[in-house]
mmCIF file as gemmi writes it, N, C-alpha and C atoms, coordinates in Angstrom:
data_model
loop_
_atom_site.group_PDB
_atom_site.id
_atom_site.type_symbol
_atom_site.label_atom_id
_atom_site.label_alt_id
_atom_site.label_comp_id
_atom_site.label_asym_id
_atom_site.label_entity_id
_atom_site.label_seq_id
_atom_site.pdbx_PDB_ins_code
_atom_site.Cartn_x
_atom_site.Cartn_y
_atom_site.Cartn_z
_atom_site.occupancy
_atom_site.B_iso_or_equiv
_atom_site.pdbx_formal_charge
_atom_site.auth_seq_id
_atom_site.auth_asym_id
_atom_site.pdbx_PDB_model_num
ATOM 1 N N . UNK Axp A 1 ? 387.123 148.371 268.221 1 0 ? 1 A 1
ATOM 2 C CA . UNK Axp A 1 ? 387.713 148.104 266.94 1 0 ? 1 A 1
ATOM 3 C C . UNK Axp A 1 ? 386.597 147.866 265.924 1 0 ? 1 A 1
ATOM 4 N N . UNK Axp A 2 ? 386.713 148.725 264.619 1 0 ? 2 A 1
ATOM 5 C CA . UNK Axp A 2 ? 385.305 148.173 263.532 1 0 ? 2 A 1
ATOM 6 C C . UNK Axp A 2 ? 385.931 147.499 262.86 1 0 ? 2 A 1
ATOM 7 N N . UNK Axp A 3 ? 385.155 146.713 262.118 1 0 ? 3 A 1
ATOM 8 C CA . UNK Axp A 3 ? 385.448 145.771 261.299 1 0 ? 3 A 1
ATOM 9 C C . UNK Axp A 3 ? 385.084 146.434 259.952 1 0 ? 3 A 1
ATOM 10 N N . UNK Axp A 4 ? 385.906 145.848 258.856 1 0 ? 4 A 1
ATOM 11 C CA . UNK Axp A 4 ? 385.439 146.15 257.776 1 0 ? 4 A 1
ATOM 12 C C . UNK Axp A 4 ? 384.088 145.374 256.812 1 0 ? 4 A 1
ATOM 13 N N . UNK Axp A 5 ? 383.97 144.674 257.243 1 0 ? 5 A 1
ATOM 14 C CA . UNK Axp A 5 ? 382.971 143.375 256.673 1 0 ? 5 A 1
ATOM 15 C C . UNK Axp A 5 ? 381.469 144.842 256.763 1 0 ? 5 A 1
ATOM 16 N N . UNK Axp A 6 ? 381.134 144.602 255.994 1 0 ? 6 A 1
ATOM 17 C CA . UNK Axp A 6 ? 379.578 145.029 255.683 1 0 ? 6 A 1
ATOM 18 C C . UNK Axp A 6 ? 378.334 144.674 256.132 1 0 ? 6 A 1
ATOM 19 N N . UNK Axp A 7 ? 377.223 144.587 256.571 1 0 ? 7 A 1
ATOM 20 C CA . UNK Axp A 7 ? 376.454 143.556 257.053 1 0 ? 7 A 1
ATOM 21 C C . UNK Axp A 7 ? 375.294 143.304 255.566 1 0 ? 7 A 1
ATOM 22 N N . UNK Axp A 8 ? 375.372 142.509 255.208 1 0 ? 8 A 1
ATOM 23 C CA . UNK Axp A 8 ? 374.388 141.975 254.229 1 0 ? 8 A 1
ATOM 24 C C . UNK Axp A 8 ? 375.137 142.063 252.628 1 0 ? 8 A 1
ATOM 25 N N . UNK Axp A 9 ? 376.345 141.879 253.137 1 0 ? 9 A 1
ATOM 26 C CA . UNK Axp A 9 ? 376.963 141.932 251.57 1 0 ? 9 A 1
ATOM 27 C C . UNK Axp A 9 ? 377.322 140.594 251.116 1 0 ? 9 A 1
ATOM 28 N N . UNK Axp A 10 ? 377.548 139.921 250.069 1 0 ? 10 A 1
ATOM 29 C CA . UNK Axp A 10 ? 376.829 138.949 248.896 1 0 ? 10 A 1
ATOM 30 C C . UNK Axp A 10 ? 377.529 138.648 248.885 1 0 ? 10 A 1
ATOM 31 N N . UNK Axp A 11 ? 379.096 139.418 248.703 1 0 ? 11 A 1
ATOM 32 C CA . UNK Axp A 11 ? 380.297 139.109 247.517 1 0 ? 11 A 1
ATOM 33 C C . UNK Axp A 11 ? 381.61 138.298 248.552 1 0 ? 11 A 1
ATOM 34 N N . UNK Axp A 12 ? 381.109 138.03 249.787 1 0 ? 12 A 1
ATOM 35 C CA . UNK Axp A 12 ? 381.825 137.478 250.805 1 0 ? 12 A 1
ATOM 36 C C . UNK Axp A 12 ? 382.645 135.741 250.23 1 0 ? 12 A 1
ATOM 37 N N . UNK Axp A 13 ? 381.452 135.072 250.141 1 0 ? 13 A 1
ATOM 38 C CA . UNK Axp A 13 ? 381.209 133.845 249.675 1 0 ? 13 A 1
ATOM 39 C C . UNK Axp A 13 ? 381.474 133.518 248.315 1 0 ? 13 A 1
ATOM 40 N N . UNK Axp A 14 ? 381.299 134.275 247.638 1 0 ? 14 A 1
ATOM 41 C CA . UNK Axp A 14 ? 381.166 134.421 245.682 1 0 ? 14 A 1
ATOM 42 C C . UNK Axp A 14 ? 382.603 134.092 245.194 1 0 ? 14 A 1
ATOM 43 N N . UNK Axp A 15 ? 382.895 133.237 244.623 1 0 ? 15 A 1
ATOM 44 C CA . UNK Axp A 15 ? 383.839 132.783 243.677 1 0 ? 15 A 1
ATOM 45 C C . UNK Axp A 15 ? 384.041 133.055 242.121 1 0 ? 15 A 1
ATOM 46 N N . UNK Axp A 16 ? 384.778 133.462 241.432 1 0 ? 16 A 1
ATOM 47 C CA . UNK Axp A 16 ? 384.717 133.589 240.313 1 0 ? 16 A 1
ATOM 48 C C . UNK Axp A 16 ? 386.055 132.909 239.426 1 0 ? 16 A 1
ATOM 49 N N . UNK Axp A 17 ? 385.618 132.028 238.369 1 0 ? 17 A 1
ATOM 50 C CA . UNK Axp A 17 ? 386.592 131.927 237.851 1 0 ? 17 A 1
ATOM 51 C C . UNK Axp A 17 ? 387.441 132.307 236.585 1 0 ? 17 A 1
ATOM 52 N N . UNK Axp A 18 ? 389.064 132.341 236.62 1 0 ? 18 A 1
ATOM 53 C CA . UNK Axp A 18 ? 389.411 133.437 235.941 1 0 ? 18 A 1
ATOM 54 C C . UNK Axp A 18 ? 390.231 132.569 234.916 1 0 ? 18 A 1
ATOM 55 N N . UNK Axp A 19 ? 390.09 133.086 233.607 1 0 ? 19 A 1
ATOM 56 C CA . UNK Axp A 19 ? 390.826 131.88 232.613 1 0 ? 19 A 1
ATOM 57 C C . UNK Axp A 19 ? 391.85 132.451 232.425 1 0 ? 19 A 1
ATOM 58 N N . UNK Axp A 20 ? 393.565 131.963 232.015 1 0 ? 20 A 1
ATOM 59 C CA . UNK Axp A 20 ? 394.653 132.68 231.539 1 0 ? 20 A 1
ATOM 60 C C . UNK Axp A 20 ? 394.497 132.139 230.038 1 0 ? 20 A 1
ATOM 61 N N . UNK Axp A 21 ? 395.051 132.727 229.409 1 0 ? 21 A 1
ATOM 62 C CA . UNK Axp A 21 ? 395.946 132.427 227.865 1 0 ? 21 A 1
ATOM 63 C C . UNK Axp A 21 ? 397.082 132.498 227.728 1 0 ? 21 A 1
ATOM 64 N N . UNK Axp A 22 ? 397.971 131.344 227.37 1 0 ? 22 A 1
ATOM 65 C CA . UNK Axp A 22 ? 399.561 131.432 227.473 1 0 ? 22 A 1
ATOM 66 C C . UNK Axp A 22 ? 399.896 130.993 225.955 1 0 ? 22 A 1
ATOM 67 N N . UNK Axp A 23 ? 401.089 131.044 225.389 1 0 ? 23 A 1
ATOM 68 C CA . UNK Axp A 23 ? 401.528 130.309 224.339 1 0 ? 23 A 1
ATOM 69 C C . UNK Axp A 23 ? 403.144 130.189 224.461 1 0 ? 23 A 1
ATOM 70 N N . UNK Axp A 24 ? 403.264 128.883 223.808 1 0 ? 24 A 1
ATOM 71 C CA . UNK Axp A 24 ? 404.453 128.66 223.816 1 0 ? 24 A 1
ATOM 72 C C . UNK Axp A 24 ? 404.899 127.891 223.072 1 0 ? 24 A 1
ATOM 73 N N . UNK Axp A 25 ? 406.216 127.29 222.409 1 0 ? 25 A 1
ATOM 74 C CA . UNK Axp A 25 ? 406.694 126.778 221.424 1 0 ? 25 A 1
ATOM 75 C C . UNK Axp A 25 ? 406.113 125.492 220.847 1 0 ? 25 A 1
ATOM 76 N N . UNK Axp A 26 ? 406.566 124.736 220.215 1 0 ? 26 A 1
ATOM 77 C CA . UNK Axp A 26 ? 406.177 123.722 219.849 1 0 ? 26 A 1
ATOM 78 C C . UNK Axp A 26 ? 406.514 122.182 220.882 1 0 ? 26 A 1
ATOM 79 N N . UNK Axp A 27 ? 407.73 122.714 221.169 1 0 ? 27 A 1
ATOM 80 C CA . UNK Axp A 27 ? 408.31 121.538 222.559 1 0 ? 27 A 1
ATOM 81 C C . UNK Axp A 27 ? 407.482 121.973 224.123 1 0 ? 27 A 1
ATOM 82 N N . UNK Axp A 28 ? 406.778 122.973 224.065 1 0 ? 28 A 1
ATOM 83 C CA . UNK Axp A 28 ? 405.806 123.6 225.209 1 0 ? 28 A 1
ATOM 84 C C . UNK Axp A 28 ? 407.172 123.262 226.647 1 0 ? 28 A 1
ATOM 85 N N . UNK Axp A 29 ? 408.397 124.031 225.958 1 0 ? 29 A 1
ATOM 86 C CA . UNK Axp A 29 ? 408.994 124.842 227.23 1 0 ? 29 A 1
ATOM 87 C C . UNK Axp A 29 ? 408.49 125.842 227.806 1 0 ? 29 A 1
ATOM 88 N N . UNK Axp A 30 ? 408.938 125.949 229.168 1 0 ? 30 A 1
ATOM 89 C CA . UNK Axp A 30 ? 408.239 126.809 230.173 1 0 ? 30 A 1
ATOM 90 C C . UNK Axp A 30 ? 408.604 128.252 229.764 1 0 ? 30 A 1
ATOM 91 N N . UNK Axp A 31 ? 410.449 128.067 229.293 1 0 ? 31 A 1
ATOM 92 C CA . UNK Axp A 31 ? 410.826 129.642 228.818 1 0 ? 31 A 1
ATOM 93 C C . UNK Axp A 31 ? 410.282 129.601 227.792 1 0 ? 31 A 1
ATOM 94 N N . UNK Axp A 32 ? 409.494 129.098 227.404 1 0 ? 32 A 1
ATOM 95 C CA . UNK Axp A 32 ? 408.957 130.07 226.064 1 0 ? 32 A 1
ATOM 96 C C . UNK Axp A 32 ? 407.27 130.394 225.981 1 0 ? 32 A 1
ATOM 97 N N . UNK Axp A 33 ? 406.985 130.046 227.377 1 0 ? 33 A 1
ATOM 98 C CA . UNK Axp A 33 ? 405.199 130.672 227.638 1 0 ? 33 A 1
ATOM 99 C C . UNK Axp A 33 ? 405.297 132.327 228.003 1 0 ? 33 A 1
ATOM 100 N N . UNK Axp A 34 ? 404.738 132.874 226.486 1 0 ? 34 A 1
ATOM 101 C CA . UNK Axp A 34 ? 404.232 133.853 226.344 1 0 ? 34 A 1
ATOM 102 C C . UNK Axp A 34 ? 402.866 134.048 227.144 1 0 ? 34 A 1
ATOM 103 N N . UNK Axp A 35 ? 402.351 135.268 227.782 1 0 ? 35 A 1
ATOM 104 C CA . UNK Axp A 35 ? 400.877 135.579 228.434 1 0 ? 35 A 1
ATOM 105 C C . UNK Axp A 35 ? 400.418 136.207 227.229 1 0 ? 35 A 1
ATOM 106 N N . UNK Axp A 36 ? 398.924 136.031 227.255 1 0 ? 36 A 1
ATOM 107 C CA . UNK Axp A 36 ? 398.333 136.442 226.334 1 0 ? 36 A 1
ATOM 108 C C . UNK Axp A 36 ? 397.397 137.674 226.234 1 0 ? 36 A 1
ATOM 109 N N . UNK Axp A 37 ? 396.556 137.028 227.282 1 0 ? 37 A 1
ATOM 110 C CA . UNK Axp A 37 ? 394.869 137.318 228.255 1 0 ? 37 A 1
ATOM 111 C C . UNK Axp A 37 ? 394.453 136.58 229.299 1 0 ? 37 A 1
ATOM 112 N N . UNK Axp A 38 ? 394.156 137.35 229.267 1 0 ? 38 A 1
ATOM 113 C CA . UNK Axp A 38 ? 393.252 137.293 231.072 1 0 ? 38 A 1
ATOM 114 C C . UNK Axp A 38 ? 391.627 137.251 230.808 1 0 ? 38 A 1
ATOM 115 N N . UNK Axp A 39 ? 390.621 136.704 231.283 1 0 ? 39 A 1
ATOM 116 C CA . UNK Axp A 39 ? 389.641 136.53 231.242 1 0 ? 39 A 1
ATOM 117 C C . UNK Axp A 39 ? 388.632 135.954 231.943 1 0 ? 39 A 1
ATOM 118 N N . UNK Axp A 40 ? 387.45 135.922 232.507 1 0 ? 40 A 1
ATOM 119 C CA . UNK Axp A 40 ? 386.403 135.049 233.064 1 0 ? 40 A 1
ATOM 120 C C . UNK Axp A 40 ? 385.271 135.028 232.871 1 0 ? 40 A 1
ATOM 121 N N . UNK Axp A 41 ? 385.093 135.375 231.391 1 0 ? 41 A 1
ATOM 122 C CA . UNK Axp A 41 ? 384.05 134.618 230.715 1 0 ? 41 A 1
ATOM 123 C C . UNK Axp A 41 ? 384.62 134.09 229.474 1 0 ? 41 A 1
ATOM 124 N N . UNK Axp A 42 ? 384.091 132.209 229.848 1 0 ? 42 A 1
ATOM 125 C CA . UNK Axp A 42 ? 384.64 131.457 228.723 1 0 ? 42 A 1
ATOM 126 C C . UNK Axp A 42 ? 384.318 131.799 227.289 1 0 ? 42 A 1
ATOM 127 N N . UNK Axp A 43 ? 383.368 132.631 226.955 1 0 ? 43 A 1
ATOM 128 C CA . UNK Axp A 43 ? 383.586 133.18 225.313 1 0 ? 43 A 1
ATOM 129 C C . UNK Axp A 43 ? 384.281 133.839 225.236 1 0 ? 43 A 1
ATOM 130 N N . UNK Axp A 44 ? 384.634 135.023 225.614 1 0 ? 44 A 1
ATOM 131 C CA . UNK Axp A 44 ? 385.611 135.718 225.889 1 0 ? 44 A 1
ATOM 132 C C . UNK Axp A 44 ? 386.988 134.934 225.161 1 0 ? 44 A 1
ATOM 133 N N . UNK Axp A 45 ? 387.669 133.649 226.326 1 0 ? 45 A 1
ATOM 134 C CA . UNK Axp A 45 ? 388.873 132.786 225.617 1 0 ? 45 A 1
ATOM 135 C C . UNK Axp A 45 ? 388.536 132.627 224.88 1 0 ? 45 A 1
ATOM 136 N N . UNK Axp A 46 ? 387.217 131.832 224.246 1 0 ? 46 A 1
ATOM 137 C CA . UNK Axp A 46 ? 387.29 131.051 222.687 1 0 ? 46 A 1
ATOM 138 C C . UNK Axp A 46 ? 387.155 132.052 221.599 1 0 ? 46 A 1
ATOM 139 N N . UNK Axp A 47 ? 387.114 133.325 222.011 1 0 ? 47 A 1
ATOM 140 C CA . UNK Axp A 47 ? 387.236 134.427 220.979 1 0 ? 47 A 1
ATOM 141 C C . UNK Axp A 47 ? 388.37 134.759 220.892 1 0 ? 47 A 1
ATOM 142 N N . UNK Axp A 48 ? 389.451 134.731 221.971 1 0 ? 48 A 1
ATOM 143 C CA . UNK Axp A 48 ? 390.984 135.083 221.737 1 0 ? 48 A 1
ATOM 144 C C . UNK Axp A 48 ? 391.322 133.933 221.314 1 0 ? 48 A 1
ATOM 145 N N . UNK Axp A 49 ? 391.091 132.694 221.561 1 0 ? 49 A 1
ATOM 146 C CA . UNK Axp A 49 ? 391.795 131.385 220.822 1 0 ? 49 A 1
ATOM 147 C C . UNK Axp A 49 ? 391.913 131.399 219.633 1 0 ? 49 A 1
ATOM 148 N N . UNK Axp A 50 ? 390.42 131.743 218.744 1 0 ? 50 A 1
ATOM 149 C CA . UNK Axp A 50 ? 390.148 131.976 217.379 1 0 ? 50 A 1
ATOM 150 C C . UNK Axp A 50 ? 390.612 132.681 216.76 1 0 ? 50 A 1
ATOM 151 N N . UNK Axp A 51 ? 390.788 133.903 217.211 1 0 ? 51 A 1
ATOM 152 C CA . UNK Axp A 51 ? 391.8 134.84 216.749 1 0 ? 51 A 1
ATOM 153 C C . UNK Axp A 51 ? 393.311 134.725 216.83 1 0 ? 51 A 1
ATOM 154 N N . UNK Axp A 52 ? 393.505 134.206 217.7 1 0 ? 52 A 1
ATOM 155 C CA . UNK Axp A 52 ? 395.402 133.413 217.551 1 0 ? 52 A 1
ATOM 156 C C . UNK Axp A 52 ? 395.35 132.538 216.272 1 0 ? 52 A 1
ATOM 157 N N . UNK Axp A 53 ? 394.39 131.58 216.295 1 0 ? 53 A 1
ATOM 158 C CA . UNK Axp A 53 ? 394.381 130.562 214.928 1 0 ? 53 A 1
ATOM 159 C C . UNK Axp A 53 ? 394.487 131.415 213.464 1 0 ? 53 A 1
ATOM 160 N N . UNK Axp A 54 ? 393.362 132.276 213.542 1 0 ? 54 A 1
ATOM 161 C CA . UNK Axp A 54 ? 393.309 132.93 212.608 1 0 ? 54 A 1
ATOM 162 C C . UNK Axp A 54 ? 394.68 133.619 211.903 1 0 ? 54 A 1
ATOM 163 N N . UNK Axp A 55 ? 395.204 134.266 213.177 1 0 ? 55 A 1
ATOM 164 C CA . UNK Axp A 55 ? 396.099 134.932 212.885 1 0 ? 55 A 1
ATOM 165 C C . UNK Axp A 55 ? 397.823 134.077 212.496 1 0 ? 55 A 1
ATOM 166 N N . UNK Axp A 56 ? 397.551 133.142 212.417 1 0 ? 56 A 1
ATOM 167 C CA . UNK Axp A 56 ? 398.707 131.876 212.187 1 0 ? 56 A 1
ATOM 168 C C . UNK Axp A 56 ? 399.415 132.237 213.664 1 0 ? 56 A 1
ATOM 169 N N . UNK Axp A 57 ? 399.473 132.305 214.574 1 0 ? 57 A 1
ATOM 170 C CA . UNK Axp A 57 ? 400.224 132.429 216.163 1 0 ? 57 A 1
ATOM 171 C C . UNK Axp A 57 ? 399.849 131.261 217.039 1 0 ? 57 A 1
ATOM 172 N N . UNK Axp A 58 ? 398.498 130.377 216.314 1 0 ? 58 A 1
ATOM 173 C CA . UNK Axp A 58 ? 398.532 129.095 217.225 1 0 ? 58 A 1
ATOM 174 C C . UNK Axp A 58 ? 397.445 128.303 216.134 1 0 ? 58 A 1
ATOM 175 N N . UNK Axp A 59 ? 398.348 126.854 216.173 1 0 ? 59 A 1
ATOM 176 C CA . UNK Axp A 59 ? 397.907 125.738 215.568 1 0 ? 59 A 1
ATOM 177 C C . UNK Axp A 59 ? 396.646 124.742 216.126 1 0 ? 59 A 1
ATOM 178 N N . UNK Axp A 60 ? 395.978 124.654 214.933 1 0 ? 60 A 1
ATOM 179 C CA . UNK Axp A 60 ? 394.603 123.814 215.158 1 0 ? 60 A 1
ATOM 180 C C . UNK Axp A 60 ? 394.967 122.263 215.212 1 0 ? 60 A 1
């Protein structure tokens, strides 16, 4: 039987973390969390955050 595992590969162990973007009403009900973005690099979010503000779709 082969295995699929690789010998000397890196990405075994490696974690990455992944940010969501949701929005939702002002009472932050669950039916009303919109998805936004997906992302895992934190500038990345604070560039879609800024741009929701900007765009009047989320309050500072």
């Amino acid at each position: 039987m082969k295995s699929n595992c690789r010998a000397g590969s890196k990405r075994i162990n490696e974690k990455k973390t992944h940010y969501m973007l949701f929005s939702c009403n002002e009472w932050k009900e669950y039916s009303s969390m919109r998805f936004l973005g997906a992302t895992d690099n934190p500038e990345t979010l604070y560039v879609m955050i800024g741009s929701c503000i900007r765009a009047d779709d989320m309050l500072y």
